[in-house]
C-alpha positions as semicolon CSV with decimal commas, in nm:
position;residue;x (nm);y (nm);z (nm)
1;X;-0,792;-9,630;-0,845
2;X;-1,103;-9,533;-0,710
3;X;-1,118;-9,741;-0,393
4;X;-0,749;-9,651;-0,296
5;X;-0,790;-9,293;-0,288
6;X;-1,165;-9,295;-0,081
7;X;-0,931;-9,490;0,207
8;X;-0,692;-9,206;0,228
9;X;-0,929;-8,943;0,210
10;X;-0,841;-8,670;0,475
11;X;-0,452;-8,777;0,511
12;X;-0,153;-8,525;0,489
13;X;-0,065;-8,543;0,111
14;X;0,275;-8,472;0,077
15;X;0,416;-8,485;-0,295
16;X;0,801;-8,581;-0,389
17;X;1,046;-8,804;-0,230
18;X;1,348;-8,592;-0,215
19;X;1,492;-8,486;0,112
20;X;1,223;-8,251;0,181
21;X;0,987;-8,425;0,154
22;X;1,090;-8,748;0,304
23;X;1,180;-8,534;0,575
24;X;0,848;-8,413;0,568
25;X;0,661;-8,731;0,588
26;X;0,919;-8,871;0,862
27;X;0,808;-8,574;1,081
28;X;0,462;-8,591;1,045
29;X;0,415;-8,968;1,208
30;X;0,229;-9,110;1,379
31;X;0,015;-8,889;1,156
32;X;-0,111;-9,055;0,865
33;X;0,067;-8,930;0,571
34;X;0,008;-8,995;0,137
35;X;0,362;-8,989;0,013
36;X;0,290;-8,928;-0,370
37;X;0,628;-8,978;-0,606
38;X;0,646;-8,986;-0,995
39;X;0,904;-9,261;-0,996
40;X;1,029;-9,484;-0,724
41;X;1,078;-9,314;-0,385
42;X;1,403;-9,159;-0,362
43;X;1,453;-9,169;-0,744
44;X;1,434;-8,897;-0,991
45;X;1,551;-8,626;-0,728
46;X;1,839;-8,381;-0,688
47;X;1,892;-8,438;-0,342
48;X;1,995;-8,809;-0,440
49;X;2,190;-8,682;-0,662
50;X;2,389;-8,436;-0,404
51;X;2,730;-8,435;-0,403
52;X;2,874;-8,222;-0,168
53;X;2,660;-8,238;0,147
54;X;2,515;-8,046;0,394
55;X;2,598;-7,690;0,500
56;X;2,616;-7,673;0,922
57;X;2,805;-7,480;1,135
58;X;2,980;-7,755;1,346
59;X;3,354;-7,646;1,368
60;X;3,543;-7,540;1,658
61;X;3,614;-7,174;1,476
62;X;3,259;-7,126;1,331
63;X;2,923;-6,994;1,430
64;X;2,566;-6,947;1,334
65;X;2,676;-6,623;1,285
66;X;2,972;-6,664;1,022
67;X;2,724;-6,860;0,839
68;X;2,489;-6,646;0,784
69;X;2,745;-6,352;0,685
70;X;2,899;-6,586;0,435
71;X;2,520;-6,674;0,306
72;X;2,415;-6,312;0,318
73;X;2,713;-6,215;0,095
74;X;2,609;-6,492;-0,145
75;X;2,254;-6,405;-0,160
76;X;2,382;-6,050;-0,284
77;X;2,147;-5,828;-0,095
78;X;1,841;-6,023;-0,118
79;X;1,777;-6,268;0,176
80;X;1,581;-6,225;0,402
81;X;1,822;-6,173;0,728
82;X;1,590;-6,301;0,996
83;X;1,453;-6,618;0,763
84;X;1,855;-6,692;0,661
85;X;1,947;-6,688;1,057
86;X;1,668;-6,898;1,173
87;X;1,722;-7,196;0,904
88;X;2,097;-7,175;0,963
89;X;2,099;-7,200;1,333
90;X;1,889;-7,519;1,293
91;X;2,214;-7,657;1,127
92;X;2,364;-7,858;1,405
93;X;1,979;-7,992;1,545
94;X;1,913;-8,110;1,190
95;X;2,278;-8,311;1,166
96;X;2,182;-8,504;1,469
97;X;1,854;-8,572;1,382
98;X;1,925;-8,744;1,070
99;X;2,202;-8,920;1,231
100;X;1,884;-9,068;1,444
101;X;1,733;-9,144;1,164
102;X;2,039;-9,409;0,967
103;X;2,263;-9,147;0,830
104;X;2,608;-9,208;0,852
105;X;2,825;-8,900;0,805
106;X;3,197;-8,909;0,717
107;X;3,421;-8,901;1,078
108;X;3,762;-8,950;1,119
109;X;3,936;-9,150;1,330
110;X;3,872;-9,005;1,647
111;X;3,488;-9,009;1,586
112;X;3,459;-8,639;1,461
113;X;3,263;-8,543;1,140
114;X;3,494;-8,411;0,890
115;X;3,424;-8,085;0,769
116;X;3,466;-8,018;0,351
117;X;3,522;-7,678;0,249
118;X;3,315;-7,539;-0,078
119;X;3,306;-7,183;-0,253
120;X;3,190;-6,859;-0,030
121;X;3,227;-7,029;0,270
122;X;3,470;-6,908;0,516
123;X;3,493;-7,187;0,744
124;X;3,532;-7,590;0,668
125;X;3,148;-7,652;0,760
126;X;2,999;-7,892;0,501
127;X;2,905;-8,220;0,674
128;X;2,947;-8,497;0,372
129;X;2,837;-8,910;0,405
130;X;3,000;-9,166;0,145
131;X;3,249;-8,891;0,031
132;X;3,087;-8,725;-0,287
133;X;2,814;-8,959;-0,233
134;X;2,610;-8,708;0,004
135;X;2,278;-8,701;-0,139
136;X;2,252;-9,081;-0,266
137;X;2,352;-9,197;0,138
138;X;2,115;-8,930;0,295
139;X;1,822;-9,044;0,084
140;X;1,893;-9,396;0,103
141;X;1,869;-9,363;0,475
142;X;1,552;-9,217;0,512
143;X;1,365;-9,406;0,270
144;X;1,475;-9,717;0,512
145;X;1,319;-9,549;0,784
146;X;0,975;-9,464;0,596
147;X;1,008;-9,833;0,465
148;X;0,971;-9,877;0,910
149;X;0,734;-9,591;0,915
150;X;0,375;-9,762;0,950
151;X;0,190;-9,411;0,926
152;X;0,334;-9,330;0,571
153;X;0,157;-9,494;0,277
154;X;0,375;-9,413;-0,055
155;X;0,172;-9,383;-0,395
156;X;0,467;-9,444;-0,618
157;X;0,463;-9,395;-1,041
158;X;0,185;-9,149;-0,957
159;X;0,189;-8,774;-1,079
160;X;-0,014;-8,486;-0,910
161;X;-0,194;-8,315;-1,272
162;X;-0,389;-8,035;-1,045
163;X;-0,444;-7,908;-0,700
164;X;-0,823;-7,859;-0,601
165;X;-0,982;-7,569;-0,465
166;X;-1,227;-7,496;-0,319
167;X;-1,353;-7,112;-0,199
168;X;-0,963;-7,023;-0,239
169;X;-0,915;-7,335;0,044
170;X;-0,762;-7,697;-0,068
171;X;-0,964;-7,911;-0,090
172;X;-0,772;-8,192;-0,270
173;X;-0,530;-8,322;-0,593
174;X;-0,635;-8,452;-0,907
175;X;-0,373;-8,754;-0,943
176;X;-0,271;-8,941;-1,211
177;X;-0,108;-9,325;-1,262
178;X;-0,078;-9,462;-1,609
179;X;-0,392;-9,378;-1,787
180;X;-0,603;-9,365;-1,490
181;X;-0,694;-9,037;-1,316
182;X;-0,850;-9,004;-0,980
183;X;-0,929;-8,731;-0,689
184;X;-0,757;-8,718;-0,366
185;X;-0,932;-8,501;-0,110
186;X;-0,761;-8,364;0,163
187;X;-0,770;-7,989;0,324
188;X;-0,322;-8,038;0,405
189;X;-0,122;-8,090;0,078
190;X;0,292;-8,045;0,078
191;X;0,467;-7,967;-0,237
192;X;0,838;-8,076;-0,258
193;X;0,838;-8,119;-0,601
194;X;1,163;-8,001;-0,639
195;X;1,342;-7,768;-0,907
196;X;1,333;-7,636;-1,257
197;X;1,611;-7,789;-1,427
198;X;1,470;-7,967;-1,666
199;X;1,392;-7,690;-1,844
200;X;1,744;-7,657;-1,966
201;X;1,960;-7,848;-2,173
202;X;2,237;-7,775;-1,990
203;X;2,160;-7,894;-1,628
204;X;2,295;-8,082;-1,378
205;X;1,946;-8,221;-1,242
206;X;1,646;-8,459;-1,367
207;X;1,522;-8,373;-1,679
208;X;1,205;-8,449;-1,540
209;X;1,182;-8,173;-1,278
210;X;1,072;-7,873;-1,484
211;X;0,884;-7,687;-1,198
212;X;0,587;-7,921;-1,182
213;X;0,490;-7,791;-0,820
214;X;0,526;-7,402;-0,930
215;X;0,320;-7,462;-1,236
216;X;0,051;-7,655;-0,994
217;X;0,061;-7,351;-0,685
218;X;0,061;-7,077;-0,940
219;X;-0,280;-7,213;-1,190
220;X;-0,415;-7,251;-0,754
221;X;-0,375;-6,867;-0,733
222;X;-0,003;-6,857;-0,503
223;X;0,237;-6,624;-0,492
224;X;0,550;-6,640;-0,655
225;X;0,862;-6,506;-0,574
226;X;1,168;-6,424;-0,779
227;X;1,173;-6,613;-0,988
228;X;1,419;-6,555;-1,270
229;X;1,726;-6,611;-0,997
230;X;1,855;-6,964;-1,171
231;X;2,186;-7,062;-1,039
232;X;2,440;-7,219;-1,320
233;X;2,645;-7,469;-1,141
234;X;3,030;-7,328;-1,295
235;X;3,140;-7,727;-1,336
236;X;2,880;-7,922;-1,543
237;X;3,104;-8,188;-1,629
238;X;3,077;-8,143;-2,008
239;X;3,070;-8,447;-2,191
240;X;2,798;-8,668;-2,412
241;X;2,633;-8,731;-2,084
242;X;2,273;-8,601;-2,009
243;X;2,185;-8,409;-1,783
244;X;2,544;-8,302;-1,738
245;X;2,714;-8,514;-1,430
246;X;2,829;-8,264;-1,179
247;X;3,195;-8,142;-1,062
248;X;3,082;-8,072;-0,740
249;X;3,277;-7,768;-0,606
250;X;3,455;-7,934;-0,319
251;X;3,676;-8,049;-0,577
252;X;3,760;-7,695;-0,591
253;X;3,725;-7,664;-0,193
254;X;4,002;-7,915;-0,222
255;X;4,250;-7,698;-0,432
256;X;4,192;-7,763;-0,769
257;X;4,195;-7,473;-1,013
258;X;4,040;-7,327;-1,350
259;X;4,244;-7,320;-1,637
260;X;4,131;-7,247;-2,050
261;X;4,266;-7,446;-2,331
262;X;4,562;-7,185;-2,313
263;X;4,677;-7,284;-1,976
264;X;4,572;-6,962;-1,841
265;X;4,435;-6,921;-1,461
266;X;4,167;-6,672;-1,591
267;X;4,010;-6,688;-1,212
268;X;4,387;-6,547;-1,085
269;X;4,271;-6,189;-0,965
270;X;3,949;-6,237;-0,927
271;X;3,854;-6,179;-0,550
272;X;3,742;-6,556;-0,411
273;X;3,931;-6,730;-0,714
274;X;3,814;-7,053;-0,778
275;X;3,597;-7,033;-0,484
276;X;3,413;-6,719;-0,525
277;X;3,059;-6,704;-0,521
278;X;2,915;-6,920;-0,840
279;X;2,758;-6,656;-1,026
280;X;3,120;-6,515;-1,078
281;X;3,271;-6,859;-1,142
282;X;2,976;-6,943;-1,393
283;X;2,986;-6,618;-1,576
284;X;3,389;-6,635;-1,605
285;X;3,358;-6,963;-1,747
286;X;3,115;-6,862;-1,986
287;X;3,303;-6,561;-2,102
288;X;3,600;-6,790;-2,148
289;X;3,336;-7,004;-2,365
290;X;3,224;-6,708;-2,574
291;X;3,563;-6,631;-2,705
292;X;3,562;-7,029;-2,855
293;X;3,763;-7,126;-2,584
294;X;3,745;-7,450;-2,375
295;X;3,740;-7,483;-1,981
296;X;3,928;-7,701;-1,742
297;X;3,916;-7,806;-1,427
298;X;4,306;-7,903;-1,286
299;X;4,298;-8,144;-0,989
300;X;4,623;-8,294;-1,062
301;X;4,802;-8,147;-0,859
302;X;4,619;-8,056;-0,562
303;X;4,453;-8,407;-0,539
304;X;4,630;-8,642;-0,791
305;X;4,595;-8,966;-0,705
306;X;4,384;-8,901;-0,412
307;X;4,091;-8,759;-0,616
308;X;3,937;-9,101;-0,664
309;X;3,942;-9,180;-0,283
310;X;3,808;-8,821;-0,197
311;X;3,560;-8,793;-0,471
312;X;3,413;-9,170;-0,608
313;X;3,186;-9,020;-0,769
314;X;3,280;-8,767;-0,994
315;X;3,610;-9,000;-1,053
316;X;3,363;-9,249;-1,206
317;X;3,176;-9,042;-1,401
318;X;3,529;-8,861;-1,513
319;X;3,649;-9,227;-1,594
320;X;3,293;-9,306;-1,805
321;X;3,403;-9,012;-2,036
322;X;3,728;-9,167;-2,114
323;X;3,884;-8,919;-1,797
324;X;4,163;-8,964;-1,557
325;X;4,122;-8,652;-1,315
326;X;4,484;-8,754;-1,160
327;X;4,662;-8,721;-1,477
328;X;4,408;-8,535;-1,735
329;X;4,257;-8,194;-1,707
330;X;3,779;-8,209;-1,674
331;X;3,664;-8,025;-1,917
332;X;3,393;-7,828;-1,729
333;X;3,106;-7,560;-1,853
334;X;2,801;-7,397;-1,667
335;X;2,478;-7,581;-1,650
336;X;2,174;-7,494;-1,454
337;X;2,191;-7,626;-1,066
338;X;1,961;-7,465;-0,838
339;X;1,656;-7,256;-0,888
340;X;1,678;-6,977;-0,588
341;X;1,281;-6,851;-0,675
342;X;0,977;-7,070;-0,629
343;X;0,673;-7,031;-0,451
344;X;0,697;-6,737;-0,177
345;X;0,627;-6,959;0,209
346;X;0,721;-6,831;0,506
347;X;0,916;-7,020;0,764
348;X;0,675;-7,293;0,839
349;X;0,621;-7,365;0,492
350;X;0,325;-7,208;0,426
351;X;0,236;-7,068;0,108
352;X;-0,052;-6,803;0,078
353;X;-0,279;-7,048;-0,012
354;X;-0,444;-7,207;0,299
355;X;-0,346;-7,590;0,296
356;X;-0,054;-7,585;0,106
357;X;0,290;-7,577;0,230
358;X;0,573;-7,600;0,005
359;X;0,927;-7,708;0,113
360;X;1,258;-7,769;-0,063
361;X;1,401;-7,652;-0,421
362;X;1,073;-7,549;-0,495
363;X;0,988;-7,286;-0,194
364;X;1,139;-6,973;-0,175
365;X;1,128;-6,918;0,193
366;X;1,425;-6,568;0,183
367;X;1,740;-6,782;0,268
368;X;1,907;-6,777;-0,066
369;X;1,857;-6,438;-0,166
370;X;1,967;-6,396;-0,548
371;X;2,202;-6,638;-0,514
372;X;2,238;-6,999;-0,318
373;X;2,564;-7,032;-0,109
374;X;2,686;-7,404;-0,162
375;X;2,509;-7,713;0,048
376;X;2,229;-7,424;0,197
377;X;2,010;-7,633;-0,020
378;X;2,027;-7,965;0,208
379;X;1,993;-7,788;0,513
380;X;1,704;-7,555;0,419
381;X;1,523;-7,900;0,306
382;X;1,576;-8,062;0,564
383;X;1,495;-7,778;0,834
384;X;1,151;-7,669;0,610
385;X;1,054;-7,974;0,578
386;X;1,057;-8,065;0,973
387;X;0,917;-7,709;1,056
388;X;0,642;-7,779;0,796
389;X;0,538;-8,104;0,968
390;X;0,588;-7,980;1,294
391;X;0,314;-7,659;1,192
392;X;0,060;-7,930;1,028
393;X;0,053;-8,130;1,352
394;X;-0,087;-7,814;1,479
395;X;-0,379;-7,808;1,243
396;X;-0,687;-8,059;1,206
397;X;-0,787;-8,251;0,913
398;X;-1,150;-8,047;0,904
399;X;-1,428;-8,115;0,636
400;X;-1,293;-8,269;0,363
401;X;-1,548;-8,270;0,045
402;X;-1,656;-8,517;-0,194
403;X;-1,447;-8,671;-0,460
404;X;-1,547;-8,450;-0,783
405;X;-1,542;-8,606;-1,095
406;X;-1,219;-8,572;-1,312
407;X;-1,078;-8,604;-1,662
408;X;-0,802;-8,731;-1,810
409;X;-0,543;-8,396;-1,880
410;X;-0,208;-8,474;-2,098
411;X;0,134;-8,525;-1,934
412;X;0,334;-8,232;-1,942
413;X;0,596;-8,258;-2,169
414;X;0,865;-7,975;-2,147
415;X;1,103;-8,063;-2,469
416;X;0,961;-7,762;-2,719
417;X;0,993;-7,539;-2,419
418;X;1,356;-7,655;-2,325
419;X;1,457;-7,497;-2,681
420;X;1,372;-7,179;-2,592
421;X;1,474;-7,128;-2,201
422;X;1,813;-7,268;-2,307
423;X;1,844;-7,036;-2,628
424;X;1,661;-6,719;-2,421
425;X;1,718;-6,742;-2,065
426;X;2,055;-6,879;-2,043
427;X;2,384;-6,740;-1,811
428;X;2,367;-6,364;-1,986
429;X;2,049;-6,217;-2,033
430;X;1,935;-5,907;-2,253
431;X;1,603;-5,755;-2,314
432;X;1,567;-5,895;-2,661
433;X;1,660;-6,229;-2,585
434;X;1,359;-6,199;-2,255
435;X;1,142;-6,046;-2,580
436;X;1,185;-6,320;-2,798
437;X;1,098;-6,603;-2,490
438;X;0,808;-6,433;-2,381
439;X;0,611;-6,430;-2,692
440;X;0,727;-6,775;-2,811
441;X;0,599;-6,866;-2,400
442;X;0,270;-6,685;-2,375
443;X;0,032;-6,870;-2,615
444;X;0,181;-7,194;-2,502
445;X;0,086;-7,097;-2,119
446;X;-0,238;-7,013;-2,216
447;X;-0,334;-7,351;-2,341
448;X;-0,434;-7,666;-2,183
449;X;-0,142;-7,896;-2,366
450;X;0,144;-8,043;-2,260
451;X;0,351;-7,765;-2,289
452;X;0,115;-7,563;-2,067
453;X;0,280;-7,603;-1,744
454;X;0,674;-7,586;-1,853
455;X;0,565;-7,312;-2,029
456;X;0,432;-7,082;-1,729
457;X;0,707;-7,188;-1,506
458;X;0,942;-7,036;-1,792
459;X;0,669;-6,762;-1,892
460;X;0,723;-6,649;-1,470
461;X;1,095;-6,689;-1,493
462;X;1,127;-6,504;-1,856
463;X;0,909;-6,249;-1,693
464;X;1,102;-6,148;-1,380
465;X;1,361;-6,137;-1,561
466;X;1,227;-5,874;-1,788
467;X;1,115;-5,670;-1,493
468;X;1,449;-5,680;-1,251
469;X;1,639;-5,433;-1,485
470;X;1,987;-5,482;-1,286
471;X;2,264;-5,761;-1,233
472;X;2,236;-5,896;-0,919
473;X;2,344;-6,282;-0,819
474;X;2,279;-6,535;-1,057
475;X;2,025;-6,254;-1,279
476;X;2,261;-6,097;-1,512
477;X;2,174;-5,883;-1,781
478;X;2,395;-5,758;-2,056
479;X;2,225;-5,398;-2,079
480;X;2,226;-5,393;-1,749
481;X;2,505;-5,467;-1,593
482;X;2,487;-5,278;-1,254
483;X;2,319;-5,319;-0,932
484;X;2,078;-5,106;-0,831
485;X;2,151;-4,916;-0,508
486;X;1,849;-5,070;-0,290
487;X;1,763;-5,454;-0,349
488;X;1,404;-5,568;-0,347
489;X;1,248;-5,897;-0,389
490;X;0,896;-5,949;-0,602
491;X;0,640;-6,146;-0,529
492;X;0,364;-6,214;-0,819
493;X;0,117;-6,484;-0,905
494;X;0,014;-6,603;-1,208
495;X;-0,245;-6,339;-1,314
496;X;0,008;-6,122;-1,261
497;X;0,234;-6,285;-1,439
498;X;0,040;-6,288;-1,753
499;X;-0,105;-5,965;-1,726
500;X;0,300;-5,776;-1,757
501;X;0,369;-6,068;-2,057
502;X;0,061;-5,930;-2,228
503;X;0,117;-5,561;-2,161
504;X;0,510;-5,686;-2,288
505;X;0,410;-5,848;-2,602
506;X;0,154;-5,540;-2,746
507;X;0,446;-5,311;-2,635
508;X;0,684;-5,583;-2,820
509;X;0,452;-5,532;-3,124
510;X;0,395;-5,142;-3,148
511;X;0,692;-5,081;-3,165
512;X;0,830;-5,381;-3,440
């Protein structure tokens, strides 16, 4: 691996293959760019796995504007206004510009996109390619045109084990591929390493993205920023299947409703119904759940036969658990979606560690706030990870230091972890549940094993969580179950982090 690496040293590293950062990479040419994926480009990301598309405010009766109301009422008091505008006003630039790049979004017959509708939103303005197959035909697209990118060399079943620093600067990655480990050196490193899903049992994303990039920015030294906002998508489509397939909400957009094993419309009354904001939907659903009740999702008659046409899909995953959406009720239950914290950038994806930008899932740049309004997620990849590239171009590759010698370190392996996020940090959360995870979660963070870095991306959620005594978006507490009247985000690294578990877990003790 040696040889390899010494060729690329001083190239833009830019690490996972999902929208953000093929979007990234794309941007950056003709400057020489390290594309660095754990499986095959494209694969083993959410954004492939996308269903409902992206959010842009295209429509005759819409605005910039309306968007960002609708997102600031989502985000429940904590976006960040000015970040929110900017990254939704992009919406219409970034359409066309994957358009240039091979993506072909759904038009009608008169050549004009066509417009899906999902929950929060108060206009049609979801721009969707393939139907429900959003994700799969955006990604597929650009990894044709970095396939015709000369500039971008792609380091595929290769996993980033540490970031270097060097006098709080990077100053390179310590990769790994099979059982070989090697140093990349480079001063410009991009993290779009996606979310923290695979934390969870119960979660519509890779298993394999457990925070990898968070656990690698925060042992660097970055800043951190809520992080216990996890969104629960409401309609995990609950069968055998794992992760859960997702129901994506446009189903819902489209007029289908909840119902529980009684037949009862429990979201009737509720302001929004079936499409209010998904922190209601999720927790309704999991009330329903708590009472030993099941959940269904009833298409049949808003969409009946035309469910399979409109959504391919989820019909085929419906029909793979023995499901016919256009005569049978989906049986539906929350699972963990999006993860609105991350590392804290600002809006050129910088974090506050010179040489690394992060983009995507894993950035938490203000424009979700406590909770993500549907298909934001798309657009604020896409737009980061242009205005990311565009902000690199801008820098210079500078000294970049010898190669240090490196040892092997363990893959991370997040399965004893899972157990406890998903028992501790689920839906509904209550101080002794957030007691029990953070002891269980602090020894394992402090080692060097495998469960090291799952267990400080849950030890920062867990954490948070303890210390944002209110309900607010997708953070709800049980013995807390009001907002506070003034909103506030947090911001902590890792020292930080481990200092309040600490100071948690003697206070846990005196008083057992």
């Amino acid at each position: 691996m040696t040889a390899p690496f010494d060729v690329l040293s001083g190239q833009v590293v830019v690490v996972g293959s999902g929208l953000a950062g093929l979007m990234t990479a794309l941007t950056l040419a003709p400057l020489p760019v390290v594309l660095i994926t754990r499986g095959p480009i494209g694969g083993q990301t959410s954004s492939a796995w996308a269903q409902g598309g992206i959010a842009a405010s295209l429509g005759k009766d819409d605005s910039a504007q309306l968007h960002l109301s609708d997102t600031l009422a989502a985000g429940d008091g904590l976006c960040d206004p000015q970040a929110a505008y900017e990254i939704i006003a992009k919406g219409p630039s970034v359409i066309a510009a994957l358009e240039r790049v091979g993506v072909c979004f759904d038009r009608d017959g008169q050549g004009t996109l066509v417009l899906g509708l999902e929950a929060a939103h108060s206009r049609r303005r979801i721009v969707h390619a393939s139907g429900d197959g959003s994700g799969a035909a955006i990604i597929a697209a650009l990894v044709r045109a970095v396939a015709n990118t000369p500039s971008i060399t792609v380091l595929d079943a290769t996993e980033v084990r540490s970031l270097l620093i060097h006098d709080g600067t990077i100053s390179g990655l310590m990769v790994s591929r099979g059982e070989k480990t090697a140093a990349v050196m480079t001063n410009r490193v991009v993290l779009a390493t996606g979310g923290i899903g695979g934390l969870f049992g119960a979660t519509t994303n890779p298993i394999c993205n457990f925070g990898q990039g968070l656990a690698l920015a925060a042992r660097a030294g970055a800043q951190l920023a809520d992080m216990e906002f996890v969104q629960f998508h409401p309609t995990g489509l609950d069968s055998a299947r794992r992760p859960l397939a997702l129901v994506s909400e446009a189903v819902r957009g489209e007029g289908a409703i909840l119902v529980n094993d009684r037949g009862e419309r429990f979201m009737s009354g509720i302001d929004g119904e079936e499409l209010a904001p998904r922190d209601i939907v999720a927790r309704a659903i999991s009330s329903e759940l708590s009472l030993g009740r099941r959940v269904f999702l009833d298409a049949r008659r808003a969409l009946g036969n035309r469910f399979a046409l409109r959504f391919p899909t989820i019909h085929a995953l419906c029909h793979e658990a023995g499901i016919d959406p256009a005569i049978d009720l989906i049986p539906v239950r929350p699972a963990v979606h999006y993860h609105m914290g991350g590392i804290a950038t600002d809006l050129a994806g910088r974090s506050s560690i010179p040489g690394l930008w992060v983009v995507g899932e894993a950035a938490s740049t203000g424009l979700h706030g406590a909770n993500r309004l549907a298909s934001n997620s798309l657009l604020e990849a896409a737009v980061l990870g242009t205005l990311a590239a565009r902000d690199i171009h801008g820098t210079t590759q500078g000294t970049v230091r010898l190669a240090p010698r490196v040892s092997p370190v363990p893959a991370p392996d997040a399965a004893f972890v899972r157990a406890l996020v998903s028992r501790h940090l689920g839906v509904l959360r209550n101080a002794g549940a957030l007691e029990k995870a953070i002891t269980a979660l602090l020894p394992l963070a402090e080692t060097d094993g495998p469960a090291a870095d799952p267990a400080i991306v849950a030890l920062a959620i867990a954490v948070f969580a303890m210390l944002r005594k209110e309900s607010r978006g997708a953070h709800a507490r049980s013995d807390y179950p009001l907002k506070l009247p003034v909103a506030e985000r947090r911001f902590m690294t890792l020292a930080d982090v481990f200092d309040v578990a600490r100071a948690e877990t003697h206070s846990f003790a005196r008083s057992a």
